[in-house]
N, C-alpha and C positions, 0 to 999 in steps of 0.2 A: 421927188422921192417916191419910189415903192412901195408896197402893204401888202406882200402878197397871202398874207390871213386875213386882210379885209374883206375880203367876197364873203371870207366862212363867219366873220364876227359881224358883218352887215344879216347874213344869213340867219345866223343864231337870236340877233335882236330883232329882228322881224319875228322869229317863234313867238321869242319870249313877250316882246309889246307890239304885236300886229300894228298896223299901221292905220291912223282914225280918219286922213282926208287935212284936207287944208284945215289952219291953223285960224278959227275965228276970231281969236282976240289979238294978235299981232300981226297978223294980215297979210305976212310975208308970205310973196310969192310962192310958191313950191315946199313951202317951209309944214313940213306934218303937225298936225294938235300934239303926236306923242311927246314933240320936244319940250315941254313943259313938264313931263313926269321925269324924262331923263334928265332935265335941267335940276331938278329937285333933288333928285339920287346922287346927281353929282355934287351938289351944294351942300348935301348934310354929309357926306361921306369926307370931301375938303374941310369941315366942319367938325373932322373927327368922332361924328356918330360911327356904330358897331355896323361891321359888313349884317349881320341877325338881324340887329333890328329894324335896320331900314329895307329889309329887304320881309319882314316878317310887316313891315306897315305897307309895304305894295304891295300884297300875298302874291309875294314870287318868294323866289330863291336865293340863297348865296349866288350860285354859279350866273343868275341873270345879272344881279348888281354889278360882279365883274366882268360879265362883256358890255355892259352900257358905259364902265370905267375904260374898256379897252379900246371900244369904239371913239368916247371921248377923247383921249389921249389919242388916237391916231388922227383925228380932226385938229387938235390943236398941234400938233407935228405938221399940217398939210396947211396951218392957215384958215383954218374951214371953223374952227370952233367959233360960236356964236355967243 
């Protein structure tokens, strides 16, 4: 299946959580350190915490917690979610 706003929502979370280098406590291959702050965003947000607040304790944005949710969702549509 297709994504063709994946480029722009890979895009956009790159702005928003630049990318830090391989991942030293999980080891996995290819796998970026960000995934751990996204994994978090996504956990309290399933978790029913406020788009604000969790996005006010990463000092980012609404507009960023929703493409780390969009990006997720299109991971777990591809099989790819972690």
């Amino acid at each position: 299946m297709s994504y063709p706003e994946e480029a722009f929502l890979r895009a956009a979370l790159d702005r928003y959580f630049p990318p830090l280098g391989q991942c030293q406590i999980c080891g996995v291959p290819g796998l970026d350190a960000r995934h751990r702050v996204l994994d978090a965003i996504c956990d309290r947000i399933r978790a029913g915490e406020d788009l604000f607040d969790v996005a006010c304790d990463y000092n980012t944005d609404v507009p960023a917690v929703l493409v780390v949710l969009a990006c997720a969702a299109i991971d777990a549509a591809k099989g790819t979610w972690q």
